[in-house]
Backbone as ProteinMPNN parsed JSONL, in Angstrom:
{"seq_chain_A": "XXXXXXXXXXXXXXXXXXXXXXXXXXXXXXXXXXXXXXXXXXXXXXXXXXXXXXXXXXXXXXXXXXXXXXXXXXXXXXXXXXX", "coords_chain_A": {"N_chain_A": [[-111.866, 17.036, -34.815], [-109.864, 14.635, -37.191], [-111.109, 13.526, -39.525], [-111.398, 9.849, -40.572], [-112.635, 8.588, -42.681], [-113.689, 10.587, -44.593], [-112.416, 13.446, -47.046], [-110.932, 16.398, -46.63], [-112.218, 18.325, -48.045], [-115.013, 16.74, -48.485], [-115.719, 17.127, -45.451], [-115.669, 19.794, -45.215], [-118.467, 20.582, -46.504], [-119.789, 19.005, -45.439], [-119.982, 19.937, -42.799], [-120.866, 22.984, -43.996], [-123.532, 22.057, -44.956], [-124.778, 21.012, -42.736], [-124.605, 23.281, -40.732], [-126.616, 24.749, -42.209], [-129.342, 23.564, -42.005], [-129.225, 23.188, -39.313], [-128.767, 26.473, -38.706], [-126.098, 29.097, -36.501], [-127.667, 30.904, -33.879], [-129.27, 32.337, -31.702], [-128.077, 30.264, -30.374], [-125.523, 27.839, -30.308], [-124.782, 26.59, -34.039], [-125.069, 23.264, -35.703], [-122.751, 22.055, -36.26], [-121.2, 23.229, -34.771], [-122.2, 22.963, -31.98], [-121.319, 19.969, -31.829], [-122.589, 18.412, -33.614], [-121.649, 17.446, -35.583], [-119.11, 16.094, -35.163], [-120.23, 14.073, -33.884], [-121.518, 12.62, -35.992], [-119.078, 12.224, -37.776], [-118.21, 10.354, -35.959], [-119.623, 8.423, -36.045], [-120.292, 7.521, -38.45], [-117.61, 6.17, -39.091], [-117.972, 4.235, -37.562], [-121.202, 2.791, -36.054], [-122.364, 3.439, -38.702], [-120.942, 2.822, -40.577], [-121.114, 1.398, -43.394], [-122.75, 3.185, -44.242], [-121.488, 5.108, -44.94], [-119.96, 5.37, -47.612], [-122.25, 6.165, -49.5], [-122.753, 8.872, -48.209], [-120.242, 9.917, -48.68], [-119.968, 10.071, -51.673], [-122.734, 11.464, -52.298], [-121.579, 14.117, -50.897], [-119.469, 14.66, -52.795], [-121.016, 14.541, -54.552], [-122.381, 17.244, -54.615], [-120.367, 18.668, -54.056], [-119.752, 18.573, -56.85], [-121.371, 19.604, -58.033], [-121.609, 23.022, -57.518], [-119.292, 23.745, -58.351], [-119.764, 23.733, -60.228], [-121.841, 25.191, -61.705], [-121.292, 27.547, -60.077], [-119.379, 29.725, -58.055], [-117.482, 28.763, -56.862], [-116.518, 25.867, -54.34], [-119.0, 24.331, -52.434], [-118.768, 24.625, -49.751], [-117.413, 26.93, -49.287], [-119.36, 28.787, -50.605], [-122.347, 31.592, -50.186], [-124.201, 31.549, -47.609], [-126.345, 31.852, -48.225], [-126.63, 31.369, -51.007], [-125.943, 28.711, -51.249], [-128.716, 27.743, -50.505], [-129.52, 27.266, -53.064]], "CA_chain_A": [[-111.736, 15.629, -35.147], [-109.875, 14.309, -38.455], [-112.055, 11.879, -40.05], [-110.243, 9.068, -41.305], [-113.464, 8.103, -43.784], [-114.12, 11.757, -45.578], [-111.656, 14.035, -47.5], [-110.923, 17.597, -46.259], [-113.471, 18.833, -49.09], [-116.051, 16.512, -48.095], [-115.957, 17.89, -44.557], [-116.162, 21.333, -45.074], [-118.951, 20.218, -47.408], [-121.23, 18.245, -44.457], [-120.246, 21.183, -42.598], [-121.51, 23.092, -44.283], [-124.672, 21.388, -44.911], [-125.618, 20.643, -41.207], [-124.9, 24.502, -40.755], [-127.449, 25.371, -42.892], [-129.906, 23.083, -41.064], [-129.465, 24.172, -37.739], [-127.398, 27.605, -38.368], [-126.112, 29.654, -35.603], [-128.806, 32.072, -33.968], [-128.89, 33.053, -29.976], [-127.948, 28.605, -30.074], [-124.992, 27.131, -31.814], [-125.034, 25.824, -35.035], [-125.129, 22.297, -35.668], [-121.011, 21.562, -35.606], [-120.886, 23.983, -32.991], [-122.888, 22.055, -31.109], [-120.936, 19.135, -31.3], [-123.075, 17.25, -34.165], [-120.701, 17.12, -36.575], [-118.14, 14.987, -34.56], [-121.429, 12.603, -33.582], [-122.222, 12.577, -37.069], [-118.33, 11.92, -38.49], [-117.987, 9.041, -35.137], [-121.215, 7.296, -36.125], [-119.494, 6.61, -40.179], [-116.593, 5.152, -38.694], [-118.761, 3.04, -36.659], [-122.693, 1.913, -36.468], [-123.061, 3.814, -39.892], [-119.685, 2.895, -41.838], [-121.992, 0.784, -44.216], [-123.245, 4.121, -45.409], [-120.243, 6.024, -45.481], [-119.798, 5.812, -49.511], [-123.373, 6.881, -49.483], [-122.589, 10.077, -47.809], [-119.204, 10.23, -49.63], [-121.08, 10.417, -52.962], [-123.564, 12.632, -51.624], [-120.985, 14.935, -50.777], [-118.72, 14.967, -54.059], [-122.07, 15.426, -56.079], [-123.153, 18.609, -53.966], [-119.186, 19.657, -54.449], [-119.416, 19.427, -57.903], [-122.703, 20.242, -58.487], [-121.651, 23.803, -56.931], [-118.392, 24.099, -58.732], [-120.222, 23.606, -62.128], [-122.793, 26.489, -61.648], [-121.05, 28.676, -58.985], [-117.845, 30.458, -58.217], [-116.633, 28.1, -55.737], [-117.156, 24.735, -54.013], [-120.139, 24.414, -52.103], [-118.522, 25.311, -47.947], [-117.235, 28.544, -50.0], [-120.383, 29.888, -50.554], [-123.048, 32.288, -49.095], [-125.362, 30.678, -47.182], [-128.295, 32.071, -49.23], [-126.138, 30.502, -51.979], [-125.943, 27.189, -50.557], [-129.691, 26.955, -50.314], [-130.377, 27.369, -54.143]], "C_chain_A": [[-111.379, 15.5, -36.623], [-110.497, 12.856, -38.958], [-111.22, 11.079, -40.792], [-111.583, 8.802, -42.879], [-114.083, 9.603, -44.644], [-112.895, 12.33, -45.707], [-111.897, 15.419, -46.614], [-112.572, 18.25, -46.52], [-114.651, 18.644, -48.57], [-116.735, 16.731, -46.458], [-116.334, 19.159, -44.151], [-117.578, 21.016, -45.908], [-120.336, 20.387, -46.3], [-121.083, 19.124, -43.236], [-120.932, 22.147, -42.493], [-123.294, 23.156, -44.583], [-125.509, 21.673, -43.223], [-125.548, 22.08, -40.771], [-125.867, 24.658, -41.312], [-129.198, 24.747, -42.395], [-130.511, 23.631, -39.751], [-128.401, 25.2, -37.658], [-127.38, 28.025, -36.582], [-127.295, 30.85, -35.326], [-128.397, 32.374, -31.885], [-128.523, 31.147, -29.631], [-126.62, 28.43, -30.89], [-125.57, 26.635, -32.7], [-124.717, 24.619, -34.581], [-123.879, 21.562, -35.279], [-120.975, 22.339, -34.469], [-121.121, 23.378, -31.79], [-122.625, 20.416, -30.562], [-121.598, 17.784, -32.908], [-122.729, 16.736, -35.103], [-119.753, 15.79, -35.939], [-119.047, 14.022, -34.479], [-120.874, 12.149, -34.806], [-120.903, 11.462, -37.74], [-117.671, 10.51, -37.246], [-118.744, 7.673, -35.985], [-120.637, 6.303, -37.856], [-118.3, 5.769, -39.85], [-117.02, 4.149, -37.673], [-120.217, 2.236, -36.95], [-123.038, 2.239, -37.872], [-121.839, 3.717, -40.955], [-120.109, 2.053, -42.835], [-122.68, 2.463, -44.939], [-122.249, 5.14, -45.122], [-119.884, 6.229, -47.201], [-121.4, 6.51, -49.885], [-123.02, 8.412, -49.769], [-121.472, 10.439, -48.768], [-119.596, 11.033, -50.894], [-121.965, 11.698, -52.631], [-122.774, 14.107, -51.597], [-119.969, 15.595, -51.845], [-120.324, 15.706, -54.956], [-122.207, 16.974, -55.651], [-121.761, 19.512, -54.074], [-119.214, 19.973, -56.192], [-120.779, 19.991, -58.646], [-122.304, 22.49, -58.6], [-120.431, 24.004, -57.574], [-119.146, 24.559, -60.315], [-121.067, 24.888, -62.189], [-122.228, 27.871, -60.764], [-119.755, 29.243, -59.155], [-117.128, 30.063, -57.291], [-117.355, 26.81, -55.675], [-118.459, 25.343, -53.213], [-119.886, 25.022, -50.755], [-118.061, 26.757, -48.354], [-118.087, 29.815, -50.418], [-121.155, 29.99, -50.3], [-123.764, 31.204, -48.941], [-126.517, 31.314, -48.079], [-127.834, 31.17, -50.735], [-126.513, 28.863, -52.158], [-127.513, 26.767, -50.882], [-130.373, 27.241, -52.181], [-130.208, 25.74, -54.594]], "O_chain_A": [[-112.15, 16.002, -37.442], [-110.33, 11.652, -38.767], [-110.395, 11.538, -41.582], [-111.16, 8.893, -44.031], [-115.071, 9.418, -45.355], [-112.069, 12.053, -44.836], [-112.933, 15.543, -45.96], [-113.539, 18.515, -45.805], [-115.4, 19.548, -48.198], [-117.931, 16.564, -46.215], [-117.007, 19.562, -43.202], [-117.915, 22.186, -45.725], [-121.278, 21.173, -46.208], [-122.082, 19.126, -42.517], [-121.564, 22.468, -41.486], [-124.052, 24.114, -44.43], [-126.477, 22.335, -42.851], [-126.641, 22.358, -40.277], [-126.561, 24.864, -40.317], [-130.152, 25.521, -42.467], [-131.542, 24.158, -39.332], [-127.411, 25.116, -36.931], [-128.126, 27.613, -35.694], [-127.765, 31.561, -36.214], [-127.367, 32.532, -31.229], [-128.789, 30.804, -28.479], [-126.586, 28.831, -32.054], [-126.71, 26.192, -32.559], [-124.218, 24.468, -33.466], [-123.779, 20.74, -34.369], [-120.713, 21.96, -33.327], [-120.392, 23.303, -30.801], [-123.141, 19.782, -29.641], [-121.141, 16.661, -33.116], [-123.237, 15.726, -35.591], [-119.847, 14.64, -36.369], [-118.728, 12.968, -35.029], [-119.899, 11.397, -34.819], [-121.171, 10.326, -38.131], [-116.768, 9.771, -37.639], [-118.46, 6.524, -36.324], [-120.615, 5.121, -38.199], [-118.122, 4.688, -40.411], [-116.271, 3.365, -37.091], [-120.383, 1.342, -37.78], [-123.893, 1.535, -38.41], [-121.777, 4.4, -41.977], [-119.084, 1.822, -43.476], [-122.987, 2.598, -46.123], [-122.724, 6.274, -45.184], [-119.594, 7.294, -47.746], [-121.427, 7.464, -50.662], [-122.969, 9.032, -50.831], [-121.732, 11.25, -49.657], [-119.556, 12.249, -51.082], [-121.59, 12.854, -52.828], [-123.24, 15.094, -52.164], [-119.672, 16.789, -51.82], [-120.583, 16.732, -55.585], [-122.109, 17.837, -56.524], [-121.807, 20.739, -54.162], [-118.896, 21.019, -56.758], [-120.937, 20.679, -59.654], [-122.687, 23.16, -59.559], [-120.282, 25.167, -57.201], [-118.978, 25.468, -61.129], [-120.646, 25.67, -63.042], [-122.722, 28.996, -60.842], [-119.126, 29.248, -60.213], [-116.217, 30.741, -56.815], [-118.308, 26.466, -56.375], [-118.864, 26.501, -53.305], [-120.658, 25.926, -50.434], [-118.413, 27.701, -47.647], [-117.873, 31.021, -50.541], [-121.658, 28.934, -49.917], [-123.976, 30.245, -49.682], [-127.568, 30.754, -48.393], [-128.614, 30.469, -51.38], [-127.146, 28.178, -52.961], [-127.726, 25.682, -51.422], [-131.577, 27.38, -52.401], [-130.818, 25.304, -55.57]]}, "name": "protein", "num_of_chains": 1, "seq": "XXXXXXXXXXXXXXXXXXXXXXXXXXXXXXXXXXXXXXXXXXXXXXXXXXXXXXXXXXXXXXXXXXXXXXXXXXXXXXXXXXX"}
């Protein structure tokens, strides 16, 4: 699914994120599973009132992770991710 209300970036981003949540294990992960698409339906719909929310949310945690790291934030390790 291309989201019309997030950037590339901020997809791999919440991605990301919800991976790290519910990673993969003997279960999908969280997009795997489908909860990503919910997730990026629900902003273009009952939750597009907090779509700049999330937006935000998602730039800070990109550049938060550019500023200290050696990449954006979907770029690196998951043990990375959770510092």
């Amino acid at each position: 699914m291309a989201p019309d209300n997030l950037t590339p970036t901020q997809q791999a981003s919440l991605r990301a994120v919800m991976n790290r949540i519910v990673p993969t294990d003997a279960f999908p992960s969280a997009w795997e599973a489908g909860a990503g698409n919910y997730v990026l339906r629900q902003l273009s719909g009952d939750l597009a009132q907090q779509a700049d929310l999330i937006r935000s949310g998602l730039e800070a945690l990109e550049a938060e992770a550019q500023a200290t790291g050696p990449a954006g934030f979907a770029a690196l390790a998951p043990d990375a991710q959770d510092v």
